[in-house]
N, C-alpha and C positions, 0 to 999 in steps of 0.2 A: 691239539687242544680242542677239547669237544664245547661249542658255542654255547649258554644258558640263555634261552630264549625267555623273558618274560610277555612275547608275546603270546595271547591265548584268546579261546573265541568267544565271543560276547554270549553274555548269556542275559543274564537282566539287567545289565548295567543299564543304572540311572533311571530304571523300572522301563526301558523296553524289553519286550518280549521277543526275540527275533525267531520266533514266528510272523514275519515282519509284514506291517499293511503294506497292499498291494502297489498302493501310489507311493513312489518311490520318495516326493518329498512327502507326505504323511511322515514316513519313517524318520528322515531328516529333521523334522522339526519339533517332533513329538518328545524330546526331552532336550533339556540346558545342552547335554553333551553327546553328542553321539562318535562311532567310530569316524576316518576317511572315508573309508569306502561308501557307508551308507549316505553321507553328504553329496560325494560325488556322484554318487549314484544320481541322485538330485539333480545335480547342474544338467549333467547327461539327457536328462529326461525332457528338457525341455526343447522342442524340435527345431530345427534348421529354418528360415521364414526367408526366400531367394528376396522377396519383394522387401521387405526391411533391410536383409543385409545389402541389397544393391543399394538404396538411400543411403544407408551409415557409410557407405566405405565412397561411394561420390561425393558427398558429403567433407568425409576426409580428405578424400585429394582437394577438392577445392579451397579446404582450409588450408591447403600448406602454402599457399601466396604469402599468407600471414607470418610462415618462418621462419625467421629471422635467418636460421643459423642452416638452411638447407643447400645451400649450396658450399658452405664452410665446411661441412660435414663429410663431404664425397672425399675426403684426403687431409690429414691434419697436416702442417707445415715439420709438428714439433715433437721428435721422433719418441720424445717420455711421454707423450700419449697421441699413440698408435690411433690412429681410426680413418675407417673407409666405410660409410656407408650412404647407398641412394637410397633415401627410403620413398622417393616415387614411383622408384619401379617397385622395389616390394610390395606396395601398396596395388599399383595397377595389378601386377602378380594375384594380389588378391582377387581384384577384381576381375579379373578371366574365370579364376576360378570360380569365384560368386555367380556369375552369370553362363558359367557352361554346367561342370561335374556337381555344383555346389558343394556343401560341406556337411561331415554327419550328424551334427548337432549344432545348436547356436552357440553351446561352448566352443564347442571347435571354431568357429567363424568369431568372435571374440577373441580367441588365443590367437586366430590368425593375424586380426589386427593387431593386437596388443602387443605378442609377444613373438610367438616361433615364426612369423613371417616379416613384419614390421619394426614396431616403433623399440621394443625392447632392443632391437641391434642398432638402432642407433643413439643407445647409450646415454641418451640427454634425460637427466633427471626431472629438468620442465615439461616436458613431450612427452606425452603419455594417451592412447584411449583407451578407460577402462567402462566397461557396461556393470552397471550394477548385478545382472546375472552372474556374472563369474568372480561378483566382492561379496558374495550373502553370506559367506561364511567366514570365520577367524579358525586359523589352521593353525594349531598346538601343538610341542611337544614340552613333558613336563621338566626338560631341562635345556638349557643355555650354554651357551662356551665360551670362554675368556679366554685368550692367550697371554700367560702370565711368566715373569723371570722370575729369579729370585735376587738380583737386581736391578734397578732401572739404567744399570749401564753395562747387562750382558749383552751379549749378541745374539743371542738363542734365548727363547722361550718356547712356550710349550700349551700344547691347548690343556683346557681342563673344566672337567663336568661337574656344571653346577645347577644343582635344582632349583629351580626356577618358581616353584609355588608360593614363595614368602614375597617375590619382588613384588611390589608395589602398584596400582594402579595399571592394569595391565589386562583388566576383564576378567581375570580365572578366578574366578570365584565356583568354586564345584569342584574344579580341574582333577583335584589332590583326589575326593572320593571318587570321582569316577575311575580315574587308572589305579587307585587300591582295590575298587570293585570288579576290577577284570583283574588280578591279580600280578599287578604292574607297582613294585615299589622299589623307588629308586632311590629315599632320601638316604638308603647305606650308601651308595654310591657318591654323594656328594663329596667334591674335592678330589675327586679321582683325577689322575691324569689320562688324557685320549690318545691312546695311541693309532687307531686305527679309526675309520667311519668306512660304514661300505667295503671291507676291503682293503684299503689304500690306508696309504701312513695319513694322519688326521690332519699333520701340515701342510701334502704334497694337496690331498681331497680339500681343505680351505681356500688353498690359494688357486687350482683349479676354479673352484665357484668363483673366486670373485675375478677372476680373470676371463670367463667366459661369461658372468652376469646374466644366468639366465632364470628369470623371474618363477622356474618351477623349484630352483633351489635355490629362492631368496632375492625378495626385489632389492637386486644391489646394483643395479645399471645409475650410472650419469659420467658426464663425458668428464670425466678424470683418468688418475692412473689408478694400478692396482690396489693401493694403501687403503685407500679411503672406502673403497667396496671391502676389502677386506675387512675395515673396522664394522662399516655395515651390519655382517654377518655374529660380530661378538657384542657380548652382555658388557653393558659401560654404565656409569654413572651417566645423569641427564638431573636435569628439573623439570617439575611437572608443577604450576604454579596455579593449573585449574584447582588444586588440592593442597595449593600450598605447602606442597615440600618437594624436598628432592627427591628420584627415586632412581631405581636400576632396570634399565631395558634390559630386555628378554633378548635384543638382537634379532637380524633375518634368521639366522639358522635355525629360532625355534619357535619365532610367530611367524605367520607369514598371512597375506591378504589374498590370496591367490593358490587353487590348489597346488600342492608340493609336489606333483607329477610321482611319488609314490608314496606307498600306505604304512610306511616304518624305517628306520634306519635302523643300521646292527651298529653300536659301538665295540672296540675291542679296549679296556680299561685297566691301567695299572693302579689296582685299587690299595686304598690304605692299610687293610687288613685282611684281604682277599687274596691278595695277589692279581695274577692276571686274569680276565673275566671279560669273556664276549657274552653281549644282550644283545635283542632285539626289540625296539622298542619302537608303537605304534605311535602315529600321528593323532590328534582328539581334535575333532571340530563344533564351533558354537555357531548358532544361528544368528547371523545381525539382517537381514531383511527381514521381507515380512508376508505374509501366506503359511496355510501350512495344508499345502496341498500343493499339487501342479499348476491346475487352473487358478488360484489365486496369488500362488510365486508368480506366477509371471505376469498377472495382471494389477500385483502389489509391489514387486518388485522390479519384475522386468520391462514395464511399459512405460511409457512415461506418467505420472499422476493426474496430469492434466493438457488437456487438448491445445494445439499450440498459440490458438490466441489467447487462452488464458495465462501460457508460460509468458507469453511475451508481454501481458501486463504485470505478471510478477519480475519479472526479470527487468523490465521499467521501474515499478518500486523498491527495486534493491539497490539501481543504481541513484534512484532522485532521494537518499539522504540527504542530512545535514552537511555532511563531509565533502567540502569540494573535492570535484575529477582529477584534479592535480596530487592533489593527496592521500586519494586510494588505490593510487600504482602500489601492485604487490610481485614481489621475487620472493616465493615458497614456494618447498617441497611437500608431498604428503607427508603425515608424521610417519612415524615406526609403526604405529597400531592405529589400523581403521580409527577414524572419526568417532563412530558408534561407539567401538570398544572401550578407547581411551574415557572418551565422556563418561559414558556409564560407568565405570571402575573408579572416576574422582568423585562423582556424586556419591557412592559408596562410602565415601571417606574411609579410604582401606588403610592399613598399613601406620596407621599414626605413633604404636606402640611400636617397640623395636624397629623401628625405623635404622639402619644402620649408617643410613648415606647423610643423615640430616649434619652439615657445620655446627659442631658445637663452638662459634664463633659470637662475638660482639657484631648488631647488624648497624650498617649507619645507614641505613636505607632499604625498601622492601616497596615497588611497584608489580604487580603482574608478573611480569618476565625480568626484571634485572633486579640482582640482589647487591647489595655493595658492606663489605663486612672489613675486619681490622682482623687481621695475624695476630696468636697469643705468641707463636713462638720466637716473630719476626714482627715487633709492633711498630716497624716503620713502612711496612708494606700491607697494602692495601690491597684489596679483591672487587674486581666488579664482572659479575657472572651476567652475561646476559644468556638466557632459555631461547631466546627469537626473538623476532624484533613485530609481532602480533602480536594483538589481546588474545589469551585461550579460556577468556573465562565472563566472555560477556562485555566487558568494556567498551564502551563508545570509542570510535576511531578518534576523537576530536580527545574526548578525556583520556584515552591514553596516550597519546603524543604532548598533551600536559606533562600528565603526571610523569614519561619517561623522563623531559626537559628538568622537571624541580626536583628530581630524585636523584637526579645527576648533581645540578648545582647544590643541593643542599647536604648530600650524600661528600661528597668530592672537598667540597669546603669543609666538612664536618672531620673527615679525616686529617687535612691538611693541619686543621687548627689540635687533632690531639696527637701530630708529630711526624706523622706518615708522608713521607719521601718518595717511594717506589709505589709501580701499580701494576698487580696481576689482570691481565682480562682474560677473560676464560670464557672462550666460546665453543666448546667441544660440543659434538653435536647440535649447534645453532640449523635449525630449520629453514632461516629467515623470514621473511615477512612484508611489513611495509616497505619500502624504499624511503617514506619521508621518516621511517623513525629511526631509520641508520643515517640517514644525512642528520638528523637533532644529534645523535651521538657524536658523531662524528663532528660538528660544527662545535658541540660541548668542550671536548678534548682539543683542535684547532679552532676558537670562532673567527681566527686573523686570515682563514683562508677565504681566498675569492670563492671559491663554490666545494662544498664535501663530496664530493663523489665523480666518477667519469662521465666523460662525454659518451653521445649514446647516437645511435643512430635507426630509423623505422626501416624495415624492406616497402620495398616502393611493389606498385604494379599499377597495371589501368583502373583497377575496380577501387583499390587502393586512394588514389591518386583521386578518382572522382568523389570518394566519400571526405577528404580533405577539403576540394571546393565546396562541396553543403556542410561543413563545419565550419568555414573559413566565411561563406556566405551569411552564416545561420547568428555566430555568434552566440550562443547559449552557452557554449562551455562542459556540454554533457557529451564529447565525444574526444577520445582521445588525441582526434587529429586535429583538435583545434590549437593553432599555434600560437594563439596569445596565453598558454601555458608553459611554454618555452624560452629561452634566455639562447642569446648564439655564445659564444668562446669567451669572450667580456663581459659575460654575464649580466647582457643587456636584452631585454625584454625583445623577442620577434614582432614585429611590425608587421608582414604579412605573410603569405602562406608561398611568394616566391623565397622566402630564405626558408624555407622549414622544407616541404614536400614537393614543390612545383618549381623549377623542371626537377626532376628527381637524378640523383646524382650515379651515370653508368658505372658500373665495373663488372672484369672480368673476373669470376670466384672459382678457382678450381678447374677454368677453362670454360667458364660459361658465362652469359652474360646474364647480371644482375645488375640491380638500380635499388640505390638506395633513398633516403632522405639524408639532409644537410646534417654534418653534425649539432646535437644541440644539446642544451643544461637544461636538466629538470628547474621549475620556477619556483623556490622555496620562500621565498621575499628578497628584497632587495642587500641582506645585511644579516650575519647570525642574529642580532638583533631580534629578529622576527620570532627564533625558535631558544633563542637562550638567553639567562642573564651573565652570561660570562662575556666576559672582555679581551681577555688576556689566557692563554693556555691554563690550565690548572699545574699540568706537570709537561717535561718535557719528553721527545723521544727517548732517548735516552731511558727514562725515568718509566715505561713497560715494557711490558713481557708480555707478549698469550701465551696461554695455557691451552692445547690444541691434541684432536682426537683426529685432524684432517677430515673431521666432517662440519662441513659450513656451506650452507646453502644458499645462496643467491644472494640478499641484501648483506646478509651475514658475510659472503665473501667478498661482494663488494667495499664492505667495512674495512675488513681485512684486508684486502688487496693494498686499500688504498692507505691505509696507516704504513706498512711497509712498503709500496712502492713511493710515495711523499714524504716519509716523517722517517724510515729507517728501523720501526720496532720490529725486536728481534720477537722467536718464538721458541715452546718447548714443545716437542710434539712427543704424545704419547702411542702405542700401538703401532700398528701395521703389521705385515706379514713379519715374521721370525727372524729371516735374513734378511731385513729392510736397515740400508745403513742413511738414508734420505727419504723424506715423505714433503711431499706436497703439507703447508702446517693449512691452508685452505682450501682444499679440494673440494671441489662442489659445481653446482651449477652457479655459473659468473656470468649471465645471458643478460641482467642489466633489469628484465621485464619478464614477465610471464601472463598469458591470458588464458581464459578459459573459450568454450565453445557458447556460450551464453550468450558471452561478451562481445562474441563476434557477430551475431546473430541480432543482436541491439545495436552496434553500431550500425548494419546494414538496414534495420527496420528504422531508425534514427536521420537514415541519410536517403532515405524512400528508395533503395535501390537491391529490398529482399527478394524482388523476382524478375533481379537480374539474371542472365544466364550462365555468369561466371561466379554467381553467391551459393554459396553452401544455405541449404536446407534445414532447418529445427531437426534432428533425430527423430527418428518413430517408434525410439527406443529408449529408456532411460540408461544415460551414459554420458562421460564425461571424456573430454580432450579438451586438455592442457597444451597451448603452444609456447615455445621462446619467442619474444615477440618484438624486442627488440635488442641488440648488441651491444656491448660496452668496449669502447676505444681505451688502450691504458697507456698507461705514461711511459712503461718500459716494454723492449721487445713489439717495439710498432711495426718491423718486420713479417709478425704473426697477422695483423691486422686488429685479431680481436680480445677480448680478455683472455675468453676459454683456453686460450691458446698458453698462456703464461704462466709458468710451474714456478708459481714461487716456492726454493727450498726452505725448511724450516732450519733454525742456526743450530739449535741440538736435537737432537731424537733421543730420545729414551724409551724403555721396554715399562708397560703397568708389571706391579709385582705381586702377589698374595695379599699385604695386608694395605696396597691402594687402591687399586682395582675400584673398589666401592667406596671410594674414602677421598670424597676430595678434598678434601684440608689438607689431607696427608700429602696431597699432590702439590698443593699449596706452598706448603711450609717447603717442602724439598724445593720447590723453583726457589722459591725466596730463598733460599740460602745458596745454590746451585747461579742464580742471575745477580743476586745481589748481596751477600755474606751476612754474619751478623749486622 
């Protein structure tokens, strides 16, 4: 079979002339869309700097005191997810190299950290460093894949190519003319089944990616099993509530934050009307930093904005809000699509018209992120979708944990009173979020429980351990190690900081020693009282279901975790690989806490101890790391030690089909009759 390339070479698309300027990001930024190659060209260009890269990467080792989960990490207990990695030494690794041969570019030295040497093999969706250099672009292809049956109780399904230009809030705005413009058109293709990618049969090439997670084909890493990277990689219904509606991700396999390590994929396609039909089809990349040149890429995007005692007075006003410290613990992932992208694409108000994913449903409630609607088909079952458990669209921390609290009580009551018995929760693709707005939910659904969520414990060290005495000294309450934020197992208030951090509690992890802090309970008040007006449960266990894509992210899984490992709710889980007869229904990052590098950086300027010689340094780079920051203890399999550890299976698995895929009512109504009959 002779292959039909529609790849071809640029000529004026998007009115460059590739007679191309000399400065490689010139080229790069001088239209909405340009090829790969020419972006990457870009990244490339900007040069290796030995004396920053040794900062960042010292820097990083010294932050890992803060991780939680690094010694947990050298060997999992729990043989349904496999994992072994040190990423100290990776990291040191790094640093040899940094300080001998160095590296050929700063991209290079970025992917070392980030990804081909480091933090991407150890799989943790919290833990991540990424440098704004190597995120300036959003990496396109103008189609998506779903893995679809043609029932949700075959065993086998199958990938299948779907044009991606119509989905919703997603940034492509141009997308469509530029790859008509190089004579790239795919919308006949839509609905094709994949039989091959690269090569390879398209299911063996999938499960590959998300089984080896590596971030040039699709940031699908966090310490789960394969299912839930798998789902990663496909196009799924989601909510995007910045824009107020539902919409359909593009999936890893055809946006990605990070270059795709090549400039096109060839599909082989058993087409509707075609028959069989190999392309090859290029990657399209959008500019989201900012420069458009070299000298000012990297002094717009890649430097930091401002000089470090100015960060560290911004970085003070972000934390001294209204919002007490207690209350802005966050467990989130990045989304699917850059920050920049996503935003820009719902300020657009794209997609309103033919919207396909929108519930044509009765709504009994509408805050932000959680929607709560009534079944036509099934009107004694009930819906409450939460999107995350953050604002994505501006809201005060303090007004949305309101509003989540009365949308619940009012929503939940509202249903009950027009008949509704059963309750769908549908956290498919939950991001997570806040941690106190999964404890309001959770206290909503039980308020008769002693506390909503697990016990949690901080990693200890010296530097650690002293920044707890000048909080414990200080008493302000602007640092996390201050323990009158705390509750011990009776969920009674910490009295001093020898029950919280001091002495810090040894143990052996993995063959090594580690020291943690006491276990403790988040301090939400004394009583659901504080965050609900419910008294009494609304419905019982028994009485939901989730509705699950196995992707749910930290608060989101702690939600989850703990409704079925306390209360018993079953789940319906949708997707995974093709021969998946069990999926994780919560697969995600379960680490309890997440921080940033910021944050760490203000606590140490906070506790006068930044130029200590065990304190990580400000970046001299614009760049971000995300750590797990502290662990979550669970109720079942304490054997494992810690949450991440705990594969809870879901009670059914089902395959998406052709006409749910994008349709979640449809998914809806099928649980509701499947969990609870007419």
């Amino acid at each position: 079979m002779v292959p039909q390339f529609l790849l071809i070479v640029l000529s004026a698309a998007s009115g460059i002339a590739y007679a191309a300027p000399a400065d490689p990001c010139s080229a790069a930024t001088a239209a909405t869309w340009v090829s790969s190659e020419v972006a990457h060209a870009c990244e490339l260009n900007v040069p290796f700097n030995k004396t920053r890269s040794m900062s960042v990467v010292d820097s990083t080792i010294k932050a890992l005191q803060y991780y939680s989960l690094e010694n947990w990490f050298l060997h999992s207990p729990n043989p349904l997810i496999p994992h072994d990695v040190n990423v100290r030494a990776l990291l040191e690794n790094v640093q040899k190299t940094t300080a001998t041969v160095g590296y050929k570019s700063d991209w290079d030295f970025n992917m070392a950290v980030s990804i081909t040497d480091a933090f991407n093999k150890e799989a943790d969706g919290h833990t991540l460093y990424s440098a704004d250099c190597t995120e300036a672009f959003s990496w396109n292809l103008p189609f998506a894949i779903a893995t679809l049956a043609d029932s949700p109780f075959d065993k086998t399904a199958f990938p299948t190519f779907l044009v991606n230009y119509d989905f919703p809030n997603q940034g492509r705005s141009g997308l469509e003319a530029f790859f008509e413009s190089i004579g790239v058109h795919v919308r006949p293709l839509d609905g094709s089944r994949v039989l091959k990618i690269n090569g390879v049969d398209a299911s063996t090439y999938l499960v590959d990616l998300a089984t080896r997670s590596s971030i040039f084909d699709g940031l699908v890493g966090a310490y789960e099993t394969v299912n839930p990277r798998y789902m990663r990689l496909m196009s799924r219904y989601s909510a995007d509530t910045v824009a107020g509606l539902y919409t359909q991700e593009v999936g890893r396999f055809g946006q990605r934050a990070f270059y795709p390590g090549a400039n096109s994929v060839t599909v082989t396609l058993q087409t509707k009307s075609e028959g069989i039909k190999t392309v090859t089809i290029p990657w399209a990349a959008t500019f989201v930093g900012s420069g458009n040149d070299t000298a000012s890429f990297i002094s717009q995007t890649c430097l930091p904005a401002v000089d470090s005692a100015a960060r560290k007075r911004r970085t003070l006003n972000r934390r001294m809000d209204a919002t007490p410290m207690n209350l802005r613990r966050k467990g989130v992932v990045a989304p699917e699509a850059q920050g920049p992208v996503r935003h820009a694409a719902s300020a657009a108000g794209l997609a309103a018209p033919g919207n396909i994913v929108q519930p044509n449903l009765k709504s009994f409630g509408h805050f932000v992120t959680l929607d709560i609607y009534q079944l036509a088909e099934h009107p004694h079952v009930g819906v409450v979708y939460f999107e995350q458990f953050e604002p994505s669209d501006g809201t005060g921390a303090n007004d949305y944990f309101t509003g989540i609290s009365d949308t619940l009580f009012s929503g939940l009551n509202a249903l009950k009173a027009a008949g509704v018995t059963k309750i769908i929760v549908d956290n498919s693709g939950n991001r997570g979020g806040f941690i106190f707005a999964g404890a309001i939910a959770l206290w909503s659904l039980w308020p008769q429980d002693l506390y909503p969520g697990f016990p949690a414990v901080f990693r200890d060290s010296d530097l650690i351990r002293r920044e707890s005495d000048v909080a414990a000294a200080s008493g302000l309450g602007e640092s996390e190690y201050s323990f009158f934020f705390y509750r011990d197992l009776n969920y009674v208030l910490l009295q001093n900081n020898s029950q919280f951090m001091d002495p810090p509690v040894p143990q052996v992890v993995n063959g090594v020693k580690d020291s943690y802090s006491k276990q403790f309970l988040d301090d939400f008040g004394n009583s659901s009282a504080a965050v609900t007006n419910f008294t009494t449960p609304p419905f019982q266990g028994e009485d939901y279901v989730f509705v699950a894509n196995s992707i749910c992210a930290s608060t989101c899984s702690i939600f989850s975790s703990y409704l079925f490992q306390k209360h018993g709710v079953r789940s319906a889980v949708f997707g995974g690989t093709p021969s998946s007869t069990v999926s994780q229904f919560d697969g995600g990052v379960k680490g309890s806490e997440v921080t940033d590098f910021d944050s760490i950086i203000f606590e140490l300027d906070l506790a006068g101890l930044d130029d200590d010689p065990a304190a990580p340094q400000p970046f001299p780079v614009a760049a971000e790391l995300t750590l797990n920051f502290r662990n979550a203890i669970p109720y079942i399999d304490k054997q494992d030690g810690i949450l991440e550890y705990v594969f809870e299976p879901d009670t059914k698995k089902y395959q998406f089909t052709h006409d749910q895929f994008n349709q979640p009512q449809k998914i809806w109504e099928f649980v509701a009759e499947e969990f609870f009959g007419h």
